[in-house]
C-alpha positions as CSV (number, residue, x, y, z in Angstrom):
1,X,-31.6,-35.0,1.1
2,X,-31.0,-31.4,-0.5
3,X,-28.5,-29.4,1.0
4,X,-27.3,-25.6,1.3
5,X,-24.2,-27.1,-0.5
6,X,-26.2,-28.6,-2.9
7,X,-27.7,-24.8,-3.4
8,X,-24.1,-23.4,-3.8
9,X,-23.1,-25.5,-6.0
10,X,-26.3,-25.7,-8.5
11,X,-25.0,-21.1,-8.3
12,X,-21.2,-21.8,-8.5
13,X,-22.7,-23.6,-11.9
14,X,-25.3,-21.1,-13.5
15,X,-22.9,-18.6,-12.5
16,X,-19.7,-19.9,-14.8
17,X,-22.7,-20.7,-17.3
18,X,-23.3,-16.8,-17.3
19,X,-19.9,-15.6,-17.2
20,X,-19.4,-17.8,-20.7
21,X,-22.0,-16.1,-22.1
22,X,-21.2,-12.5,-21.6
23,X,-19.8,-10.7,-24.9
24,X,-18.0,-8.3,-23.1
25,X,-15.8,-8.6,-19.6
26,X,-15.6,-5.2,-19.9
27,X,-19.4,-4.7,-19.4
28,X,-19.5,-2.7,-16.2
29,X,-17.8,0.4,-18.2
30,X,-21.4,2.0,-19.2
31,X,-22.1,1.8,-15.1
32,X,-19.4,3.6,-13.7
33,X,-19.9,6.5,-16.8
34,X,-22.9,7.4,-15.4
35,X,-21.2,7.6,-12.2
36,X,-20.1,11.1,-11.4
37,X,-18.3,10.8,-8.0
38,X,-16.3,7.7,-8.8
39,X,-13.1,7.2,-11.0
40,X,-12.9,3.7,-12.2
41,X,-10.3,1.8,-14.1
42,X,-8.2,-1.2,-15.8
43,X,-5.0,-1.1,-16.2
44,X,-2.7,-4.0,-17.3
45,X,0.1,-5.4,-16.1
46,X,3.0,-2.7,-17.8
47,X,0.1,-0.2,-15.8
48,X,-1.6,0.8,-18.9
49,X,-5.0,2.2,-19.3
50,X,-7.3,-0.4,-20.8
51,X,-10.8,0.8,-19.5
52,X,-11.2,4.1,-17.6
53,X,-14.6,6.1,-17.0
54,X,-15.7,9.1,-18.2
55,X,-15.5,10.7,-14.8
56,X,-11.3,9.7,-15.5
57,X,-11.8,11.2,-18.8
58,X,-13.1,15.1,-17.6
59,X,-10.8,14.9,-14.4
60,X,-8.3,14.2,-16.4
61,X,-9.0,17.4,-18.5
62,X,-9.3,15.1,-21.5
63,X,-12.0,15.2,-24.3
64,X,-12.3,11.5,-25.0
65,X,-10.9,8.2,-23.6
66,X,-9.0,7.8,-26.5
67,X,-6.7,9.7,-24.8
68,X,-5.9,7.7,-22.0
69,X,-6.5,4.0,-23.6
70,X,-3.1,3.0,-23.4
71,X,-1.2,5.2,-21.8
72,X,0.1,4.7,-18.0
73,X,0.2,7.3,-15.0
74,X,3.5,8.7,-15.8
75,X,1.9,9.7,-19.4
76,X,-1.1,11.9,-17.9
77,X,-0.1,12.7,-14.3
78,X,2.7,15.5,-13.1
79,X,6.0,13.5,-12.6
80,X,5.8,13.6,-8.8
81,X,2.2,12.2,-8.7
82,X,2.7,10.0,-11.4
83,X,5.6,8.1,-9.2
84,X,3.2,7.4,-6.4
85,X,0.3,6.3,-9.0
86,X,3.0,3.6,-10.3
87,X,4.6,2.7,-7.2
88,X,0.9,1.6,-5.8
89,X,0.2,-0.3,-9.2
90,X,3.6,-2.0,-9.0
91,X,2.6,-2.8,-5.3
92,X,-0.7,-4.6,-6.7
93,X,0.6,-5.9,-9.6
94,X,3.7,-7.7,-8.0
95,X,1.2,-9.5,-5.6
96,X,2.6,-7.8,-2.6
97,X,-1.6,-7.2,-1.8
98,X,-4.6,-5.0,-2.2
99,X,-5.2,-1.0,-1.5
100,X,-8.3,-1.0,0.4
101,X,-9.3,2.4,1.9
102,X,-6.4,4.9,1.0
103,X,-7.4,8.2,1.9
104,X,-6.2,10.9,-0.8
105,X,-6.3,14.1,-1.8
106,X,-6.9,14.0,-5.5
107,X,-5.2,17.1,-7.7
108,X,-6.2,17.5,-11.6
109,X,-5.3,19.8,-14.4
110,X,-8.1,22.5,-13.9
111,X,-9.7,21.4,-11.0
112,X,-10.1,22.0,-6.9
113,X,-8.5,19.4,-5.1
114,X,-10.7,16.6,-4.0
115,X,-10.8,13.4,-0.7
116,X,-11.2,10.0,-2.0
117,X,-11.1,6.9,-0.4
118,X,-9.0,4.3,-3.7
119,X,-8.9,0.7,-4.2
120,X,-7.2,-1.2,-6.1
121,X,-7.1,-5.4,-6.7
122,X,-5.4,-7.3,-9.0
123,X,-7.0,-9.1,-11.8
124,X,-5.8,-12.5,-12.3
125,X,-6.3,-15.0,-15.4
126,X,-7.6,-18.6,-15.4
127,X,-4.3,-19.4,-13.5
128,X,-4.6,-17.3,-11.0
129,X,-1.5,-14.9,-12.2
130,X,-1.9,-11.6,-12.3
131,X,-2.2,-9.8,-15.6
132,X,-3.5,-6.4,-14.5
133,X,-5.4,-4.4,-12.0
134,X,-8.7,-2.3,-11.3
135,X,-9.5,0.1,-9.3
136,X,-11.9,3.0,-7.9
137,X,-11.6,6.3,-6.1
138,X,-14.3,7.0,-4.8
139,X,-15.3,11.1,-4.2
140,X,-15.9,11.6,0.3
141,X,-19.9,11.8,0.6
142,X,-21.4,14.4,2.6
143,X,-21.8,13.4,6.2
144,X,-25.0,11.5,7.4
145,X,-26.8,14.0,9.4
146,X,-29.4,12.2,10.4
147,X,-28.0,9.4,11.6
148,X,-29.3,9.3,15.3
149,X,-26.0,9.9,17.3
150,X,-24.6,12.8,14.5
151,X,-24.8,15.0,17.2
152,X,-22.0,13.3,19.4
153,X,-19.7,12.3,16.5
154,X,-20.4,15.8,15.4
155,X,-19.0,16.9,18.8
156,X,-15.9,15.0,18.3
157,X,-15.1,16.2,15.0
158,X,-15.4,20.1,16.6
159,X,-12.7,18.5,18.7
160,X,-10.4,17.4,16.0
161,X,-11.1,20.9,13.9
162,X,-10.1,22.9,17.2
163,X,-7.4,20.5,18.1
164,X,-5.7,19.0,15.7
165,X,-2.1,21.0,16.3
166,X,-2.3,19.0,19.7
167,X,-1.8,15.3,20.4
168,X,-5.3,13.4,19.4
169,X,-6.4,10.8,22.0
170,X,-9.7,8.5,22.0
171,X,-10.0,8.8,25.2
172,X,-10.5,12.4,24.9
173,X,-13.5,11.7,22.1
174,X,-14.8,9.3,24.1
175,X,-15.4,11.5,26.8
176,X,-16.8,14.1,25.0
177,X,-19.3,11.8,23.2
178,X,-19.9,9.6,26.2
179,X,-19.5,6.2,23.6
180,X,-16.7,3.8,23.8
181,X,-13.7,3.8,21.3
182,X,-15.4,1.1,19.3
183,X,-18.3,3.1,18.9
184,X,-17.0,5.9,17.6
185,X,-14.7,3.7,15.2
186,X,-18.1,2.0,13.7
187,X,-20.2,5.6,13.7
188,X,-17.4,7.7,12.5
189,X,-17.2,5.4,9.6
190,X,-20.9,5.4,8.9
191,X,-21.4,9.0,9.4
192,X,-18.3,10.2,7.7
193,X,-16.9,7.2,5.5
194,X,-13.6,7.8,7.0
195,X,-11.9,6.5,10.4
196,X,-10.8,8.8,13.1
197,X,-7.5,8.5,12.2
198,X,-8.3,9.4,8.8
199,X,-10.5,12.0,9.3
200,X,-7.4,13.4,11.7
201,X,-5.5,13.0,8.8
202,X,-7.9,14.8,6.2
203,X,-8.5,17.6,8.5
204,X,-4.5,18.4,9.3
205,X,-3.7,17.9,5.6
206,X,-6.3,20.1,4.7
207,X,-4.9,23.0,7.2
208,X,-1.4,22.1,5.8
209,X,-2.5,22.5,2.6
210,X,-3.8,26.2,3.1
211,X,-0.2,27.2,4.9
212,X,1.8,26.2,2.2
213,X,0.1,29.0,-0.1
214,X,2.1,31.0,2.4
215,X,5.9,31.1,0.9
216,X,7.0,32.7,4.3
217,X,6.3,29.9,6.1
218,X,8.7,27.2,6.6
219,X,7.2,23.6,6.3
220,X,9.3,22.5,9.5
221,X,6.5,25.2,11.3
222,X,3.7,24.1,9.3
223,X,4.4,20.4,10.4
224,X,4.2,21.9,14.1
225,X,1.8,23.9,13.5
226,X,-0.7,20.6,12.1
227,X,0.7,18.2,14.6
228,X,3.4,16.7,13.6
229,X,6.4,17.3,15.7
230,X,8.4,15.4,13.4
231,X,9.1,17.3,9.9
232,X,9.7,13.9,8.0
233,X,7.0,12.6,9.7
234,X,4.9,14.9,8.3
235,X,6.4,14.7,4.8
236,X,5.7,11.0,4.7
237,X,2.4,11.4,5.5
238,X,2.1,14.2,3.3
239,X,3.3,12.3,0.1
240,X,1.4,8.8,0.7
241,X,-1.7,11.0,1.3
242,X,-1.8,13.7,-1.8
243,X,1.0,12.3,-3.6
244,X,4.0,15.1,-3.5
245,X,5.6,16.4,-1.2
246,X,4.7,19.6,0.7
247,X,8.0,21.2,-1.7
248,X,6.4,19.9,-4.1
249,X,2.8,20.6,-2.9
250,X,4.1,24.4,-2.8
251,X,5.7,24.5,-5.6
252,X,2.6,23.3,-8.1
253,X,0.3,25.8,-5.9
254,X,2.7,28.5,-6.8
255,X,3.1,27.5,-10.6
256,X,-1.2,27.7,-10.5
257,X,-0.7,31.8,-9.2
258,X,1.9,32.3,-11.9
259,X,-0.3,30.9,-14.6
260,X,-3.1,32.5,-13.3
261,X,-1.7,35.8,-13.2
């Protein structure tokens, strides 16, 4: 009697048939080229470049990938990003798990700071031991506007905009959307690609961001001022989100006006 098992197993077997046959593992590449809102990339296990897009490439301020074959994090990024970069490959590549879903604000050489949502896996060998890792970050979409409840999701995030220096509660969004908690979990990610902690997040970060342009104010206010009534609170969220500190943050923005000038 034929089986489903019998159906999985004649795939499991034309599937290892066409993975012998491919020339190149590497074949994806030409894909994510074409693929303007999406960095991709291998990187072996010292954290080396080994495949990267051209979207990589122009962020990167770079001409060719030539220039990043090779090369790890700490050899194209700012030290303080390029510590963060490493310290999440180290965190894939010693098996400790996956990054699934981190929200960051991206900064390059000549470019406006961008949200992306990164992954990154490890790529193990016939073994199963991890010689490498890829990963994607992938640019925030626009929202989807026509989704049939945007309206009341769009009422929540008018909450968050006008309320994020306060304590954030679900209850409160649930109320003003009239859905349960677990609905506006599923349609905040489906609208926005983001949870609503993340979009919380995004939207105090962002605000943060603008104050620290401001060299009068002190960052203990500015962590107030988004939220956070706890400075190194703040600061951690800060760094795991964009990568530097807010010093740090400040310091780059003010090193752009000087260069600029």
């Amino acid at each position: 009697m034929h089986t489903i098992s019998d159906d999985l197993q004649a795939f499991a077997s034309t599937r290892e048939q066409l993975a012998s046959q491919i020339s190149d593992v590497f074949f994806t590449e030409a894909l994510f080229d074409v693929m303007q809102d999406v960095v991709f990339f291998v990187k072996d296990n010292a954290g080396r470049y080994v495949v990267v897009n051209q979207t990589l490439v122009e962020r990167c301020g770079q001409k060719n990938k030539a220039a990043l074959l090779g090369r790890t994090a700490s050899e194209m990024f700012p030290e303080s990003l390029a510590v963060n970069y490493s310290e999440q490959d180290n965190f894939v590549l010693t098996g400790a798990g996956e990054l699934r879903d981190q929200l960051e604000l991206h900064l390059y050489p000549d470019r406006d700071p961008g949200w992306c949502l990164t992954h990154k896996m490890p790529v193990f060998d016939a073994h199963r031991k991890i010689i490498g890792l890829t990963g994607i970050s992938r640019d925030l979409a626009m929202p989807d506007q026509r989704h049939p409840v945007y309206h009341k999701i769009a009422a929540a995030l008018r909450h968050l905009h006008t309320n994020y220096a306060e304590a954030i509660h679900m209850a409160d969004l649930a109320h003003i959307t009239n859905l349960s908690v677990a609905q506006i979990e599923r349609y905040f990610q489906k609208i926005f690609s983001l949870t609503p902690r993340q979009m919380i997040i995004k939207i105090r970060l962002d605000a943060a961001a603008g104050m620290l342009a401001d060299p009068d104010k002190s960052i203990t206010d500015i962590a107030a001022a988004c939220g956070y009534q706890d400075h190194s609170a703040f600061s951690r969220v800060f760094k795991s989100t964009v990568g530097v500190t807010p010093s740090e943050y400040r310091l780059m923005l003010q090193n752009q006006a000087a260069h600029k000038s």
